[in-house]
C-alpha positions in Angstrom: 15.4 -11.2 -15.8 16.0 -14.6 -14.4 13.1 -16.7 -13.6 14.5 -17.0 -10.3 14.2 -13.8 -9.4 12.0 -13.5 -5.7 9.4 -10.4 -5.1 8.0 -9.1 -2.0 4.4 -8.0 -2.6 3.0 -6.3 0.7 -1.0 -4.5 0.5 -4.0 -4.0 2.5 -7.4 -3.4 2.0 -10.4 -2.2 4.1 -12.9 -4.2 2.8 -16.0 -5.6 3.9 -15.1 -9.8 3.8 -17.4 -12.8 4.8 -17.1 -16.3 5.1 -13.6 -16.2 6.8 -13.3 -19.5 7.4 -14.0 -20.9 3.6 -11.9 -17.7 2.4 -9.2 -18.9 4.6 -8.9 -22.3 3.0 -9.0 -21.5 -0.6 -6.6 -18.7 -0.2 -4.0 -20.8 1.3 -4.5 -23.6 -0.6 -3.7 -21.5 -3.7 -0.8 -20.0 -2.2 0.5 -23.3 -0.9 0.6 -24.6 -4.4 2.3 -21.3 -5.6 5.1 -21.9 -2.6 4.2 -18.6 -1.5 5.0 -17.8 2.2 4.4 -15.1 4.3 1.6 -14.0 6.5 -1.9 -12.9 5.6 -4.3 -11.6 7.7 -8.2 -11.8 7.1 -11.0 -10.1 8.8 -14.5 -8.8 8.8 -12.7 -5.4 8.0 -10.2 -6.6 5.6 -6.9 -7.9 4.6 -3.3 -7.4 5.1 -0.9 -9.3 3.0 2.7 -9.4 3.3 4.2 -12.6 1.1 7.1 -13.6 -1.1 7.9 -16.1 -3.7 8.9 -16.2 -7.1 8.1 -13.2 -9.3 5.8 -14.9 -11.7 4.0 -16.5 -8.8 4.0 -13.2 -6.8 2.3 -11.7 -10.1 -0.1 -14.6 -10.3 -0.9 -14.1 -6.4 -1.5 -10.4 -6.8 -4.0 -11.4 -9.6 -6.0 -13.9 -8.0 -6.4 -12.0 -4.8 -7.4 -8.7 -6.0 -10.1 -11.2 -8.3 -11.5 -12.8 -5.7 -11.9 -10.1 -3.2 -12.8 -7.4 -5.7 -10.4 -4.7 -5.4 -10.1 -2.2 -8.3 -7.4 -0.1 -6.7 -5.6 -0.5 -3.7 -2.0 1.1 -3.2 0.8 -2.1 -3.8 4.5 -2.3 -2.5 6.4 -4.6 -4.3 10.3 -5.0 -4.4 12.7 -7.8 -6.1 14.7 -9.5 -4.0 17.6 -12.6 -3.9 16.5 -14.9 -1.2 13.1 -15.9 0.6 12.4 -13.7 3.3 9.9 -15.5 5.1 10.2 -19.2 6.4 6.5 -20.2 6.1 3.1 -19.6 4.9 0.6 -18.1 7.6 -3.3 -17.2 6.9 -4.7 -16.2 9.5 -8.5 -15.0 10.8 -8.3 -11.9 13.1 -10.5 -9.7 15.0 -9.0 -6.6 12.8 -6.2 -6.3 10.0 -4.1 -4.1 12.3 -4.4 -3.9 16.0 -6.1 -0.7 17.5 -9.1 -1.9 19.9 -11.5 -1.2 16.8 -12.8 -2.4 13.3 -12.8 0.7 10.3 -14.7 0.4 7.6 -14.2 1.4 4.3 -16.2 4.3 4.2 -14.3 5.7 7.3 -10.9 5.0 5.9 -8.6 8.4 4.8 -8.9 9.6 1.1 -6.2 11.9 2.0 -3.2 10.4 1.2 -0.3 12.6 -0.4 2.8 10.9 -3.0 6.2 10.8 -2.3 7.2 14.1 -3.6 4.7 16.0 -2.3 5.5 14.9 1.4 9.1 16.4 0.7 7.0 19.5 0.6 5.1 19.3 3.4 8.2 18.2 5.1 10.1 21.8 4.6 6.9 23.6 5.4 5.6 24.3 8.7 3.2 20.8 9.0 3.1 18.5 11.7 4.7 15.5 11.2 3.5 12.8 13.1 5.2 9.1 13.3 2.2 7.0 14.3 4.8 3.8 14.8 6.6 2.1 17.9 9.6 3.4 20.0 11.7 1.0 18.8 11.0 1.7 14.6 11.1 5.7 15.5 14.7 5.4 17.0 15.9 3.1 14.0 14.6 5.5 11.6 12.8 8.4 11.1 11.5 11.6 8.7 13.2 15.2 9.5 11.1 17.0 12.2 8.9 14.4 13.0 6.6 13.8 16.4 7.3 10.9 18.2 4.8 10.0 20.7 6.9 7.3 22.6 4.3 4.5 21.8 5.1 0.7 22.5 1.7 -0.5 20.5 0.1 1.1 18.1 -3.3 0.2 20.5 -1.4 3.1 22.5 -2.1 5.8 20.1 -5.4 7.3 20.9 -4.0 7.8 24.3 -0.7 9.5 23.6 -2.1 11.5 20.7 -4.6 12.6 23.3 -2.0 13.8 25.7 -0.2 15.8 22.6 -1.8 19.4 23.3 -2.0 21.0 20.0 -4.2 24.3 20.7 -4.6 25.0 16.8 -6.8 21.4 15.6 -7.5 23.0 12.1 -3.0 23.1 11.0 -2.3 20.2 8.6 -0.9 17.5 10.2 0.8 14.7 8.1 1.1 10.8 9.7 3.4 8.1 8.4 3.7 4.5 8.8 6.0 1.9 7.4 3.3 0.6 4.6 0.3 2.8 5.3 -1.9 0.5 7.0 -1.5 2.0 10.9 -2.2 5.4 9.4 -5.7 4.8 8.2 -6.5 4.1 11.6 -4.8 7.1 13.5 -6.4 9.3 10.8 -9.6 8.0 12.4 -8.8 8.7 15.5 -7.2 12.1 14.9 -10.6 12.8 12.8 -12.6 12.2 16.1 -10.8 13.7 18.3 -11.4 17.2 16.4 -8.2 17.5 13.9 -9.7 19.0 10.5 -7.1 18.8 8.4 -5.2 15.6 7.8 -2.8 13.6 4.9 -0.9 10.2 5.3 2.0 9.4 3.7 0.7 7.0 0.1 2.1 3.3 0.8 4.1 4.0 3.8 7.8 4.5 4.3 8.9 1.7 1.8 6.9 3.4 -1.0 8.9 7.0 -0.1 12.5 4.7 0.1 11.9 3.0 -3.0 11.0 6.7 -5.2 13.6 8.0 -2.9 16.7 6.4 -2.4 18.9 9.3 -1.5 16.2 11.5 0.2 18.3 13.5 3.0 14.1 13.8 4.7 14.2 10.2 5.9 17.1 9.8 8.4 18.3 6.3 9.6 16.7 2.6 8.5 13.2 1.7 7.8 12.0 -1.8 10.4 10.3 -4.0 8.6 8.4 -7.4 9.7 10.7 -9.6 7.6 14.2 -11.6 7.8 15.3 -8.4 5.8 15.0 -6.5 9.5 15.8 -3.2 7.8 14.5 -1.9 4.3 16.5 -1.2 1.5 15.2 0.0 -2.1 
C-alpha cells in the first residue's frame, strides 16, 4: 500500500469530558503536527470526530485519542481515500456533540444497535423504519420503506416524531442515521415518549454501504459532511 495513501476516520463517543479548554489545545496541537484536518467537536457529553490525513497518521490519531479519552470500544468508520477531503483543521468546544436542545449521557445512550445484515432483516419484515435525518439527505438517499418525517434540523425531531401517531408503542421500530450519532439521541427521545422497543442501525449508513456495496435496501446516495458530498464504499 503506498504510504500516500489518505484515510477518513469518523467516531463519536458519549463520554463524560472535563477541562475543555486544555483538552482543546493538546488535541489540536497533536493533530496539527500530524497534518490532520477535519473537524472535532468536544463537549461536556462527548466527542465527535470526523478527520483525514495520511493513513499512518490517521492510525496514530485513532490511537492517541481513544488513549487520552479512555475509550475501550466505540464503533469506528474508516475508509481509504485519494485526495484530502477537508481543507482545514477545526477543534472546536460545543454545548453538545450533536445538536438536539439537550446533553445525553452515557448511561442514557442506546445499547440496541443491530449490524449490517441483520437490518436487511428487519428491513423485509414488518418494522418501522424511521430516517431520523434532514429533507434534503432523505431525498438524496434512502432505505426501502422508510419514514421520513420531513425534518429540516435534527432539533426538529421530538416534534415531528411527536406528531407521527403510531397507536401500537410496543412494534419494533428501527432508526438510521448517516454515522450513528443523531440516532442515540432520537432513541432517547423515542424512549421517553413511550416507544418500548427500539434498534439503530450500528455506525450509520456508511458502515451498511461499505459491508454492502450492492444492497438493492439502500436506494439513491448517502450525504456526507465532506468535499466527497456523496458516499461511496
Amino acid at each position: 500500500m503506498s504510504e500516500k495513501m489518505m484515510k477518513i476516520l469518523s467516531f463519536y463517543k458519549f463520554i463524560k469530558l472535563e477541562n475543555l479548554k486544555t483538552l482543546r489545545k493538546e488535541i489540536q496541537k497533536k493533530l496539527f503536527i500530524k497534518n490532520i484536518l477535519g473537524t472535532v467537536i468536544l463537549s461536556s457529553e462527548g466527542i465527535n470526530i470526523n478527520i483525514c490525513g495520511l493513513k499512518n497518521d490517521i492510525d496514530y490519531t485513532k490511537a492517541y485519542l481513544l488513549k487520552r479519552l479512555k475509550i475501550n470500544s466505540v464503533i469506528v468508520n474508516e475508509d481509504e481515500v485519494n485526495s484530502v477531503v477537508f481543507t482545514k483543521l477545526k477543534v472546536k468546544i460545543k454545548s453538545e456533540i450533536v445538536k438536539s436542545g439537550f446533553k445525553l449521557s452515557y448511561d442514557n445512550c442506546s445499547k440496541e444497535h443491530v449490524s449490517p445484515s441483520e437490518w436487511d432483516k428487519l428491513i423485509a419484515s414488518n418494522t418501522i423504519i424511521i430516517d431520523t435525518r434532514n429533507k434534503f439527505e432523505y431525498l438524496m438517499g434512502s432505505f426501502e420503506n422508510a419514514v421520513h418525517l420531513d425534518l429540516f434540523n435534527f432539533s426538529d425531531f421530538e416534534n415531528k416524531i411527536t406528531n407521527y401517531k403510531l397507536s401500537d408503542k410496543q412494534k419494533k421500530v428501527a432508526i438510521y442515521c448517516t454515522g450513528g450519532i443523531r440516532c442515540e439521541k432520537a432513541s432517547y427521545i423515542l424512549k421517553k415518549l413511550g416507544y418500548k422497543n427500539i434498534v439503530q442501525l450500528e455506525g450509520g449508513i456508511i458502515n451498511y454501504i461499505r459491508q454492502n456495496p450492492n444492497s438493492r435496501k439502500w436506494r439513491g446516495e448517502c450525504f456526507v459532511f465532506d468535499d466527497r458530498i456523496t458516499y461511496e464504499a
